[in-house]
Short mmCIF file of the C-alpha atoms (twelve columns), coordinates in Angstrom:
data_MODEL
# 
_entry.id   MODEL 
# 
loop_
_atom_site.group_PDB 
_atom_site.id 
_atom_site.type_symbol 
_atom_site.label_atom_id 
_atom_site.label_alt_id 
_atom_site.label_comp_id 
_atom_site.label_asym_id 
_atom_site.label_seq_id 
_atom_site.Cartn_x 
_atom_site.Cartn_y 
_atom_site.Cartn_z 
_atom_site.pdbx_PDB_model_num 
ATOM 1   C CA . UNK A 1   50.930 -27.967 18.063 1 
ATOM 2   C CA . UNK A 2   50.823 -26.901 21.718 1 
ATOM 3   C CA . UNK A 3   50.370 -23.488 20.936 1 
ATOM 4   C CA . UNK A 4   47.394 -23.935 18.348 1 
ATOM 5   C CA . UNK A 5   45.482 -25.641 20.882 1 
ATOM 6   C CA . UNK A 6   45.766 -22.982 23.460 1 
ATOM 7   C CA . UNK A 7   44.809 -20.681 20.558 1 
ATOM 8   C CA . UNK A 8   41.652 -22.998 20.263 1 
ATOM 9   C CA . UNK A 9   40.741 -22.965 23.896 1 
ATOM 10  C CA . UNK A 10  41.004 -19.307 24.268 1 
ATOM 11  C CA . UNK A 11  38.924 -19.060 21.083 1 
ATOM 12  C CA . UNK A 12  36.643 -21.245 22.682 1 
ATOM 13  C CA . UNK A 13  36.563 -19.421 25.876 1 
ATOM 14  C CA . UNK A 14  35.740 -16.237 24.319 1 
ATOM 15  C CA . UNK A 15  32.846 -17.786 22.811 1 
ATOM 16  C CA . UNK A 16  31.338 -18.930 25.531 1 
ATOM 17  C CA . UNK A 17  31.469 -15.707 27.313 1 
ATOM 18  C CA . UNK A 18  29.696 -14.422 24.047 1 
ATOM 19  C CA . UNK A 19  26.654 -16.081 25.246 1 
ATOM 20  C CA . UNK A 20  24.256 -19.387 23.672 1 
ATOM 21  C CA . UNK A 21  23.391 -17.053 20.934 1 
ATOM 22  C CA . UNK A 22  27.146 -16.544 20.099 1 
ATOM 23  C CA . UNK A 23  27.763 -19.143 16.814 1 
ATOM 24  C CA . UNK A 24  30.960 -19.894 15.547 1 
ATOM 25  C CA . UNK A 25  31.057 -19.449 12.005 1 
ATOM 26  C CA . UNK A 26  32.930 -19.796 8.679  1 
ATOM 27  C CA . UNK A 27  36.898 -18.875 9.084  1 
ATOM 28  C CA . UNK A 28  36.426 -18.491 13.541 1 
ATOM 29  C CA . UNK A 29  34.526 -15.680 12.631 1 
ATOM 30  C CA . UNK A 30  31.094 -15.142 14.553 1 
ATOM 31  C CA . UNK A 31  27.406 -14.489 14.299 1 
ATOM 32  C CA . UNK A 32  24.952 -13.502 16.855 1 
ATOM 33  C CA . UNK A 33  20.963 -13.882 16.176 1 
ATOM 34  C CA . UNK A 34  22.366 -14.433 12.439 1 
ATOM 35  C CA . UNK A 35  23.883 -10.996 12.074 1 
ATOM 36  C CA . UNK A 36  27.825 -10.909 12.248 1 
ATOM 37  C CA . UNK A 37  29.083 -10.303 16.210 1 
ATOM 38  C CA . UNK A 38  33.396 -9.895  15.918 1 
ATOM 39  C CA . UNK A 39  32.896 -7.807  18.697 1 
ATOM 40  C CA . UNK A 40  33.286 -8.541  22.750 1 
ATOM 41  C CA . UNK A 41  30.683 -9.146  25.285 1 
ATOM 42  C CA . UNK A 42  31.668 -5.514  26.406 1 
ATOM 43  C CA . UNK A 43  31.230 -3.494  23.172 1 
ATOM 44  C CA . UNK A 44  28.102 -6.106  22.063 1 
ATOM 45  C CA . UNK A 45  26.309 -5.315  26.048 1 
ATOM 46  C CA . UNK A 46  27.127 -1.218  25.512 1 
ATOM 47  C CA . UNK A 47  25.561 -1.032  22.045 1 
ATOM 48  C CA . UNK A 48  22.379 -2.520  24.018 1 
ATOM 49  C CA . UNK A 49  22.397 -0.005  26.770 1 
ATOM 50  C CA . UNK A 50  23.119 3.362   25.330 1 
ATOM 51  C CA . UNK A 51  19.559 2.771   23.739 1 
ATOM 52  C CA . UNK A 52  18.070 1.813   26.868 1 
ATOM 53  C CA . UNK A 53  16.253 4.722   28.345 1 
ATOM 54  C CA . UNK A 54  16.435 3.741   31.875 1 
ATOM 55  C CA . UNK A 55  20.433 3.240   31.593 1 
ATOM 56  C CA . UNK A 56  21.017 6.732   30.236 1 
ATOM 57  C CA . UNK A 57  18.355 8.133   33.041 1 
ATOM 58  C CA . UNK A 58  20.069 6.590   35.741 1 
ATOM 59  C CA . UNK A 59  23.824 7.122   34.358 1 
ATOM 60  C CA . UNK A 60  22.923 10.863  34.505 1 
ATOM 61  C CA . UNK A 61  21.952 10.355  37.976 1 
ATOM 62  C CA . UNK A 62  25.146 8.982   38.767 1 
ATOM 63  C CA . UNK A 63  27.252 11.334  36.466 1 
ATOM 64  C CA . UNK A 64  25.262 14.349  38.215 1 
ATOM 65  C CA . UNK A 65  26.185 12.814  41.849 1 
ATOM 66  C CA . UNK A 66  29.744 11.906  41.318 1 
ATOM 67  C CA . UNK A 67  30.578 15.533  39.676 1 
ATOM 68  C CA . UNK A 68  29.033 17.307  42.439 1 
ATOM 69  C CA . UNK A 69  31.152 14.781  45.078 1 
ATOM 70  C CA . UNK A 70  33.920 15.585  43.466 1 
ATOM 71  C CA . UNK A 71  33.767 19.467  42.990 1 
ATOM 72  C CA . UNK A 72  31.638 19.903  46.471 1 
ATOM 73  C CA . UNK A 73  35.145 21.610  47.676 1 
ATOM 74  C CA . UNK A 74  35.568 23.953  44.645 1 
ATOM 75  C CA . UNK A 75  31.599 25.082  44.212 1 
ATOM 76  C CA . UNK A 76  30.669 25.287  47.754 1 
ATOM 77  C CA . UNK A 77  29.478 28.753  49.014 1 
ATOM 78  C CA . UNK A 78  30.932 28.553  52.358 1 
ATOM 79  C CA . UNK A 79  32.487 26.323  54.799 1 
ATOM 80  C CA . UNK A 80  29.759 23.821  56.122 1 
ATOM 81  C CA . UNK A 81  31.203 23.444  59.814 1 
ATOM 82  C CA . UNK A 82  30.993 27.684  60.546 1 
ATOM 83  C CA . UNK A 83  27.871 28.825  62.275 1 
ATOM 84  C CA . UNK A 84  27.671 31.989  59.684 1 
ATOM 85  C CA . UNK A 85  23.647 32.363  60.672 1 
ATOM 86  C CA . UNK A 86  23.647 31.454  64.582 1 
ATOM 87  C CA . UNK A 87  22.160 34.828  65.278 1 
ATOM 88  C CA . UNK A 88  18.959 33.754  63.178 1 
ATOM 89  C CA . UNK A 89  18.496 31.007  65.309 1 
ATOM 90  C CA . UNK A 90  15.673 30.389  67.631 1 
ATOM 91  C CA . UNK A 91  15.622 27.191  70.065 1 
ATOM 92  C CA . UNK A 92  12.692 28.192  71.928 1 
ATOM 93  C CA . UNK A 93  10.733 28.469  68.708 1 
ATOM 94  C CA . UNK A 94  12.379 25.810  66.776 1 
ATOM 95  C CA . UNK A 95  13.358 28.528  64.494 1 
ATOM 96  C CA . UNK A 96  16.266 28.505  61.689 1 
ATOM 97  C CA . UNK A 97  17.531 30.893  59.430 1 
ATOM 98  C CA . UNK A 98  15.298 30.700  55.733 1 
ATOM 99  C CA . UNK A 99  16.423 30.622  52.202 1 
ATOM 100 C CA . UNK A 100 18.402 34.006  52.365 1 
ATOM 101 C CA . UNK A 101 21.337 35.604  49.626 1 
ATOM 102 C CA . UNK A 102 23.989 33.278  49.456 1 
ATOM 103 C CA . UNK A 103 22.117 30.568  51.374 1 
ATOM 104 C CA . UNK A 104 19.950 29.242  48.765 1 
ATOM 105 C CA . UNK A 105 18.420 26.119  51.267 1 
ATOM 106 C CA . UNK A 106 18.983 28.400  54.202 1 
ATOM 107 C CA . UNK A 107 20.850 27.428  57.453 1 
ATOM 108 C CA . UNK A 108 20.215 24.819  59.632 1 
ATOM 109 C CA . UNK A 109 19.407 24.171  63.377 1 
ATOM 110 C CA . UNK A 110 23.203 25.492  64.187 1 
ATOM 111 C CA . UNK A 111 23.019 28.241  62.197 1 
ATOM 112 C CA . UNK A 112 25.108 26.443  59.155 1 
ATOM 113 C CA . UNK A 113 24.573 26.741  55.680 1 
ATOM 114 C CA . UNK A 114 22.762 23.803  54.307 1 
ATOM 115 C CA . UNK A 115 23.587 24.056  50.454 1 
ATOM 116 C CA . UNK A 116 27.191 23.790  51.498 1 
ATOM 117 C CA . UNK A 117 26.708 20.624  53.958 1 
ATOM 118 C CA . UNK A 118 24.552 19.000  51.028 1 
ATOM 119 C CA . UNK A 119 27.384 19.488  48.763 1 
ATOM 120 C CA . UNK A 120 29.917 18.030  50.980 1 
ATOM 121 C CA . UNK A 121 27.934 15.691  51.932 1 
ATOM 122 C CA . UNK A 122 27.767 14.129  48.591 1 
ATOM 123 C CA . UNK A 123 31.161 13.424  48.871 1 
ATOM 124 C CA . UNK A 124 31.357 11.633  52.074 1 
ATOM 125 C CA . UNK A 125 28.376 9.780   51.138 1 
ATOM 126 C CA . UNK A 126 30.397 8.626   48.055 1 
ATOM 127 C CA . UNK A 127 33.474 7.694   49.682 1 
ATOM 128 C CA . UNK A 128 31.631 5.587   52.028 1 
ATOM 129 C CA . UNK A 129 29.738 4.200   49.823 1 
ATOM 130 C CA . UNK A 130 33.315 3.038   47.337 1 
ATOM 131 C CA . UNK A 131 35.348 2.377   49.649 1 
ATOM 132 C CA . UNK A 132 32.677 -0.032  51.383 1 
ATOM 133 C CA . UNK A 133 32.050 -1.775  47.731 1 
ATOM 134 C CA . UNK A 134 35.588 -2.061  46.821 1 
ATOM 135 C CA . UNK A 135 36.521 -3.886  50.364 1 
ATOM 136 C CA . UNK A 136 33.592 -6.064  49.766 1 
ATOM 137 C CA . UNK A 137 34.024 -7.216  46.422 1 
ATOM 138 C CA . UNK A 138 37.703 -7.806  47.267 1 
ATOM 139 C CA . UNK A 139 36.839 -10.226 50.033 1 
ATOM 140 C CA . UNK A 140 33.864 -11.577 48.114 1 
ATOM 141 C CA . UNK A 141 36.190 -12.633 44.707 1 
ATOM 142 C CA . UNK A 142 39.136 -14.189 47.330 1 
ATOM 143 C CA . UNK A 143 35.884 -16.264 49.318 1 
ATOM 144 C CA . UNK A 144 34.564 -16.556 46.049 1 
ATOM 145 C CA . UNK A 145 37.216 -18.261 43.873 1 
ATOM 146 C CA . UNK A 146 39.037 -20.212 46.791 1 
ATOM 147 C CA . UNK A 147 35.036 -21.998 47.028 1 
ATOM 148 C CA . UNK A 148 35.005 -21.770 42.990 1 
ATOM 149 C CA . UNK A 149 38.206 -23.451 42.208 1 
ATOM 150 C CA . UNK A 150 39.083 -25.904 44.839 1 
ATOM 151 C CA . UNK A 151 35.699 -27.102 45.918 1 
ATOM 152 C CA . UNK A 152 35.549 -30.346 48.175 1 
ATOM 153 C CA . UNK A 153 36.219 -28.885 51.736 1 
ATOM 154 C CA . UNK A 154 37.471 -25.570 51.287 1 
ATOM 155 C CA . UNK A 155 34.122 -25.058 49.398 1 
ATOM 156 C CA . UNK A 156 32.154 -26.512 52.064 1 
ATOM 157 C CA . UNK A 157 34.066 -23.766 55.229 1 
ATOM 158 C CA . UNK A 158 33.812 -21.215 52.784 1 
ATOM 159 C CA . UNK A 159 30.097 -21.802 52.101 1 
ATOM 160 C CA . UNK A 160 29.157 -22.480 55.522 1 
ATOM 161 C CA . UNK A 161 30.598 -19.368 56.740 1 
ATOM 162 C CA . UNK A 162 29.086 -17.099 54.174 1 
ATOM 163 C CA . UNK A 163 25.653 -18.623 54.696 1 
ATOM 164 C CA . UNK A 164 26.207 -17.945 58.574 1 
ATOM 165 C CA . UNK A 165 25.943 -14.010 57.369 1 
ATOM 166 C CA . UNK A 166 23.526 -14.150 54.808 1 
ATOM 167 C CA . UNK A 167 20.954 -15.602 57.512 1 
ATOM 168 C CA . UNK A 168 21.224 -12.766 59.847 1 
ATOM 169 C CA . UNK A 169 19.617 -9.574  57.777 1 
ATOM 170 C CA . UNK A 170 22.207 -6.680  56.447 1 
ATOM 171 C CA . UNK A 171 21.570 -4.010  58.096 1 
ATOM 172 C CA . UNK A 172 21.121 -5.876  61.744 1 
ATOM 173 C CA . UNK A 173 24.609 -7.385  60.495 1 
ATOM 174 C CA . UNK A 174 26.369 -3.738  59.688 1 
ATOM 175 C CA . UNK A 175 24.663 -2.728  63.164 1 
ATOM 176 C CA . UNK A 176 26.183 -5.262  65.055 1 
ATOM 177 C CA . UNK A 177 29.218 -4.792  63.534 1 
ATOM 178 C CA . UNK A 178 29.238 -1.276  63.749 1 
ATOM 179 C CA . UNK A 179 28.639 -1.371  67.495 1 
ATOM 180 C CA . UNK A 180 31.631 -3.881  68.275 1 
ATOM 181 C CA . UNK A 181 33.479 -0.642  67.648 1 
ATOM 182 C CA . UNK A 182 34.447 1.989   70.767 1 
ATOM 183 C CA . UNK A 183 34.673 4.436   68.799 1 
ATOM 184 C CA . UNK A 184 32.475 5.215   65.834 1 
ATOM 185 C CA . UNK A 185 34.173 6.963   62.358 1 
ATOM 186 C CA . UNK A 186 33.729 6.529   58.857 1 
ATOM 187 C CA . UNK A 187 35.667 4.110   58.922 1 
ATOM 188 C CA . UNK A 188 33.458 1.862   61.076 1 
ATOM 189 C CA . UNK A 189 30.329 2.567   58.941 1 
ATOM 190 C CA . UNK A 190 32.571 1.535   56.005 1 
ATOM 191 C CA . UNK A 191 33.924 -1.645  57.313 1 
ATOM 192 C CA . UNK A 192 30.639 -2.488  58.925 1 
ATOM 193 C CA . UNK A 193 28.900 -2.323  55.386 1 
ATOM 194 C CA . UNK A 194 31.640 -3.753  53.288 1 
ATOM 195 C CA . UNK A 195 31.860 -7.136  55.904 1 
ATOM 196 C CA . UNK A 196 27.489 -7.220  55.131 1 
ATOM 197 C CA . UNK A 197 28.625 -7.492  51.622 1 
ATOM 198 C CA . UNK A 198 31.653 -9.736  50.764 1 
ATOM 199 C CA . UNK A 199 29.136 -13.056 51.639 1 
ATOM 200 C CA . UNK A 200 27.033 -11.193 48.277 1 
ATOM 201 C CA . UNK A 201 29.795 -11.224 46.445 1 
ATOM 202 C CA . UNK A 202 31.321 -14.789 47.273 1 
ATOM 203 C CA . UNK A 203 28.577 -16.428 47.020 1 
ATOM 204 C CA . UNK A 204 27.510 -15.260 43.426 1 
ATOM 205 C CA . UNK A 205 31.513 -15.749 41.943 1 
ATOM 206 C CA . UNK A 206 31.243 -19.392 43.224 1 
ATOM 207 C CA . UNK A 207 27.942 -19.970 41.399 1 
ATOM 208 C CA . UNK A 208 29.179 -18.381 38.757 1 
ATOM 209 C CA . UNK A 209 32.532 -20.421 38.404 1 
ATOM 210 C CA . UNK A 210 30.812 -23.800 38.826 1 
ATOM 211 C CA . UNK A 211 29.076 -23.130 36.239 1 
ATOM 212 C CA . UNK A 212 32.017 -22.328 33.683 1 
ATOM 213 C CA . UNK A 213 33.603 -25.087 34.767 1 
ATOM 214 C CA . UNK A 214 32.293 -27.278 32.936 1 
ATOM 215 C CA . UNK A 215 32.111 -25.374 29.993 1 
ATOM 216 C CA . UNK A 216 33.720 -26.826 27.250 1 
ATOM 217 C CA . UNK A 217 36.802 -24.773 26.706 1 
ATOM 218 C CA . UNK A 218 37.714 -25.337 30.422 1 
ATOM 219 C CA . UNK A 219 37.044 -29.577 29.824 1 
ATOM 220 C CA . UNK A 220 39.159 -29.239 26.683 1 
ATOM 221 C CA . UNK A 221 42.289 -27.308 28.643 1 
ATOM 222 C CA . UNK A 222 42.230 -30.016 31.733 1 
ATOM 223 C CA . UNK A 223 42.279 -32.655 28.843 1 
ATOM 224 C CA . UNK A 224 45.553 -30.955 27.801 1 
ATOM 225 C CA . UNK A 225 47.189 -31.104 30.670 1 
ATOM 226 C CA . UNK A 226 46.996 -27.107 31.533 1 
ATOM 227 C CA . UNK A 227 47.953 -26.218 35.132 1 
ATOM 228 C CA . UNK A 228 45.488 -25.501 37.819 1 
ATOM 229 C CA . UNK A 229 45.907 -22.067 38.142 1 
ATOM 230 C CA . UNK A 230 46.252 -21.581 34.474 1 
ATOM 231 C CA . UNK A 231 42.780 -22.931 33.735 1 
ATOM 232 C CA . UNK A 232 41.499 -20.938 37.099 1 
ATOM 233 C CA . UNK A 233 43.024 -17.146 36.344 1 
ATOM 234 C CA . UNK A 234 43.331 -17.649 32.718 1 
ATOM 235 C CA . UNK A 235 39.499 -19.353 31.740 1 
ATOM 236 C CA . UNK A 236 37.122 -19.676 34.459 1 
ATOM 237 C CA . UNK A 237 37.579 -16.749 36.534 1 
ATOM 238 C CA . UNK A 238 37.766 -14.010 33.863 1 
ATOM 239 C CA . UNK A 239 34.647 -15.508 32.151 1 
ATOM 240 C CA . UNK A 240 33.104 -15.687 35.429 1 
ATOM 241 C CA . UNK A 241 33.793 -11.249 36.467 1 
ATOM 242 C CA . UNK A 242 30.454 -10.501 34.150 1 
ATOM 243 C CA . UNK A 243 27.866 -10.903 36.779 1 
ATOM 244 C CA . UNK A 244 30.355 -9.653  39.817 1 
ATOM 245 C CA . UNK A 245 30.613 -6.488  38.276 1 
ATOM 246 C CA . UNK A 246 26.930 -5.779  37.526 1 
ATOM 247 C CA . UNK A 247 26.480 -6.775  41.185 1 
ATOM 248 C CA . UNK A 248 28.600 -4.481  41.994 1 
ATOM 249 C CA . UNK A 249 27.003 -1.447  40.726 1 
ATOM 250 C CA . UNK A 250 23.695 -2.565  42.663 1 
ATOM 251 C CA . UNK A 251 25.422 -3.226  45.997 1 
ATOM 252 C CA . UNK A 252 26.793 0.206   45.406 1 
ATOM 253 C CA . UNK A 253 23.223 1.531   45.795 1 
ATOM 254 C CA . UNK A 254 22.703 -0.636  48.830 1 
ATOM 255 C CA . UNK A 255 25.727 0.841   50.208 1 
ATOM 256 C CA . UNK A 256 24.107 3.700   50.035 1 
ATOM 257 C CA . UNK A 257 21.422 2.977   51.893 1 
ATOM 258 C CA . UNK A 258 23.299 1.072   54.971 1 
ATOM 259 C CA . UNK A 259 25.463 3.630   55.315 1 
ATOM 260 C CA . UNK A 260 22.650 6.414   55.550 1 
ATOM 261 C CA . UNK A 261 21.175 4.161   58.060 1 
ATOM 262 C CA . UNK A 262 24.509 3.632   59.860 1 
ATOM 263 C CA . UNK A 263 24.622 7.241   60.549 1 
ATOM 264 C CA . UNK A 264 21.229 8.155   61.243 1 
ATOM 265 C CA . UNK A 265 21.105 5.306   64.349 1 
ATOM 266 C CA . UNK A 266 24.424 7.533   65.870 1 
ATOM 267 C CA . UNK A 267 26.970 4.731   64.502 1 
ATOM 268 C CA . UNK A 268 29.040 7.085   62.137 1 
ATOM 269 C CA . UNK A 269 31.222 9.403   63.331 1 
ATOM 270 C CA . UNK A 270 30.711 11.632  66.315 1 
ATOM 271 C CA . UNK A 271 31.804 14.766  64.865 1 
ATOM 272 C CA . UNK A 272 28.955 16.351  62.493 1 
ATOM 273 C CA . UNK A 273 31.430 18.978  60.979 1 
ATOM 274 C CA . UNK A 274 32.145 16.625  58.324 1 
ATOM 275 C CA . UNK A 275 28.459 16.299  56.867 1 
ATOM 276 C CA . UNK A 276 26.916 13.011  55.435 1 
ATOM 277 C CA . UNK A 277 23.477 12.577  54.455 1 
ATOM 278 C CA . UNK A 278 22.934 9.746   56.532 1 
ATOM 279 C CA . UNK A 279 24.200 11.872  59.955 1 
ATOM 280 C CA . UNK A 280 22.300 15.258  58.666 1 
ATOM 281 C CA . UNK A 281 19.043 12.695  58.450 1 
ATOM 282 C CA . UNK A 282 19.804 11.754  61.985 1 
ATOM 283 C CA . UNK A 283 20.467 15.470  63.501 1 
ATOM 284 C CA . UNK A 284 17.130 16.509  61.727 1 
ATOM 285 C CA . UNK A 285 14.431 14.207  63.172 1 
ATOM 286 C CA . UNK A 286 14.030 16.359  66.223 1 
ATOM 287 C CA . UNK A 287 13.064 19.205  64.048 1 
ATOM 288 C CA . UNK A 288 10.549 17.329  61.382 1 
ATOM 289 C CA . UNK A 289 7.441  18.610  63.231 1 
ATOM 290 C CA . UNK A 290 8.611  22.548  62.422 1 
ATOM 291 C CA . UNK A 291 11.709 22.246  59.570 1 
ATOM 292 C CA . UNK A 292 10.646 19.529  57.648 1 
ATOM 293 C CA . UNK A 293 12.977 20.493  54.837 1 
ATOM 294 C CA . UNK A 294 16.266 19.594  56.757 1 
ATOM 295 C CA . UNK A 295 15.082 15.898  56.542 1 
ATOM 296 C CA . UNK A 296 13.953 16.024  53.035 1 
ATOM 297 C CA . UNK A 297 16.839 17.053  51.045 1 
ATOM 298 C CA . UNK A 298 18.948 14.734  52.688 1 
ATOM 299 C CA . UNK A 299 16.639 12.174  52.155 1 
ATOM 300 C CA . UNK A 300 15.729 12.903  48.686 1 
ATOM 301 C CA . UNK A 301 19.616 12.533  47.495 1 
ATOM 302 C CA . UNK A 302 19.827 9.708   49.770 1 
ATOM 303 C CA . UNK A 303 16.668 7.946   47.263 1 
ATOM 304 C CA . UNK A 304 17.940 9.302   44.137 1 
ATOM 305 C CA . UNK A 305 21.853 7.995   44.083 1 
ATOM 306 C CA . UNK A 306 20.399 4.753   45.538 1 
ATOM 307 C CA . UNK A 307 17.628 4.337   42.371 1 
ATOM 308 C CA . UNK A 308 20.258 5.846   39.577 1 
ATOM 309 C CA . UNK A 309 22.903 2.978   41.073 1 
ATOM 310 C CA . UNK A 310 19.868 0.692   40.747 1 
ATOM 311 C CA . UNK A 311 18.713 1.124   37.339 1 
ATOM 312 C CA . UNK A 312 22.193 0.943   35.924 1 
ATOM 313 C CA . UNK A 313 22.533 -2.055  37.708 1 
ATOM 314 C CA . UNK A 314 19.374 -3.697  36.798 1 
ATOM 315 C CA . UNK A 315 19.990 -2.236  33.122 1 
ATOM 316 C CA . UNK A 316 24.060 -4.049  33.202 1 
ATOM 317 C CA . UNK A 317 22.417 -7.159  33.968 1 
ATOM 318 C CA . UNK A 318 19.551 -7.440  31.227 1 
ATOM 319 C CA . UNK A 319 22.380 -6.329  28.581 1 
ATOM 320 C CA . UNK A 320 24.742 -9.015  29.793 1 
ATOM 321 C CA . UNK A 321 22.318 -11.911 30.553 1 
ATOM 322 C CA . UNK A 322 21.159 -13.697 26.889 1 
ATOM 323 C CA . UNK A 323 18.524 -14.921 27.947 1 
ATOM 324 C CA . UNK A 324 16.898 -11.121 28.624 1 
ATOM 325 C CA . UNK A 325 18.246 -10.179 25.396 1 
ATOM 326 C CA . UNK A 326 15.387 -9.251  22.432 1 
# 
């Protein structure tokens, strides 16, 4: 008898995550918008977005970006910290070496090749940009669910604090953070940007798991008897991920953004034979006036990752929210 009910709660559980327009029908089996659904939130949300037009666009994006991070090494012409065309440079005229064989974008102000830093710039720019999100959503889902599932106090510290950061803007936030630091890495700019973000994070898990908990499945296992942490891990938290993850993906763009900024204000690491957008934006502004081009394709990228992350964010969470769903 036990074991039927917990059948009926999880059955119950995975209903609700289907959504209000989720119906249970005939034999458990059910319908959505009166055409039959047996499939999961995942599969249903997917068959939605591959005929979105601004999902694929900005998937590509992202496709295009993370293959290029991760063959920069392999496709790269030459190495990005050598000064192969220093003798083209011209200080006293603010001149660097043009578009030339084998240097497709040229060489910049040191006399290094620019298509090469781009490339392997992409890939520091990503790693910063991961690593930043995954640190931040990890401290956002422990905040999150210790405010989600105990409530009474802890949820009162745990909200308190976060609202502390969300008042003070993000990028003052990963500035401040940034400069608490003697001396500035990657590492700073990524621990600077994932602290701006795990408040993001917490906060929208909590609001999430009050609201699932009181769904009905969850009111039906506490009238059982199930276990604390059985109804937490097993019903409200995994029914609560959806939004987290979407989130996720648009943080990821933000990311982005705050670490570009990071390095352009001198807070990412000192040593520019390593490129990353963000820095080569920051070495370039004295040079806008005459080489306008070594802030621009920096900058470019920099926009175009940030609004591919976006639309596949903003995309995720119209597929996944019923009540944007046509």
């Amino acid at each position: 008898m036990t074991s039927s009910r917990a059948t009926k709660i999880d059955r119950l559980a995975s209903v609700a995550a289907r959504g209000p327009e989720y119906e249970v029908g005939p034999e458990g089996r059910g319908s959505e918008n009166g055409h039959d659904a047996g499939v999961s939130l995942a599969a249903s949300a997917w068959r939605r977005l591959r005929r979105n037009p601004v999902f694929i666009v900005g998937a590509v994006v992202i496709g295009l970006f993370v293959l290029l991070a991760v063959l920069a090494p392999f496709i790269a012409p030459h190495d990005p910290a050598l000064r192969l065309l220093e003798d083209q440079v011209s200080r006293a005229n603010n001149e660097i070496p043009p578009p030339q064989d084998g240097y497709p974008l040229g060489g910049d102000q040191y006399g290094r090749d620019l298509f090469s830093r781009m490339l392997l710039g992409s890939q520091q720019t990503l790693l910063v940009a991961a690593l930043a999100t995954v640190i931040g959503l990890g401290g956002g889902l422990v905040l999150g669910t210790l405010a989600g599932a105990f409530g009474g106090w802890v949820d009162s510290v745990v909200m308190r604090i976060v609202d502390v950061l969300l008042s003070i803007p993000s990028l003052l936030l990963a500035v401040s953070i940034g400069a608490l630091f003697a001396d500035q890495s990657q590492f700073t700019v990524i621990l600077a940007v994932a602290i701006v973000q795990i408040p993001i994070f917490a906060r929208l898990l909590r609001g999430t798991m009050l609201s699932v908990r009181e769904s009905d499945h969850v009111l039906a296992a506490k009238a059982l008897g199930v276990k604390r942490r059985a109804i937490v891990f097993r019903h409200i938290l995994p029914n609560s991920l959806g939004p987290v993850i979407v989130q996720s993906t648009l943080v990821l763009a933000i990311a982005v953004l705050d670490a570009a900024a990071l390095s352009f204000l001198g807070l990412g690491a000192a040593d520019d034979s390593t490129p990353e957008w963000g820095q080569m934006l920051g070495n370039a502004q004295d040079f806008f006036d005459s080489q306008p081009h070594l802030a621009f394709w920096p900058a470019g990228c920099i926009i175009v990752v940030a609004l591919g992350f976006t639309l596949v964010g903003e995309s995720m969470r119209e597929a996944l929210d019923p009540r944007q769903r046509r």
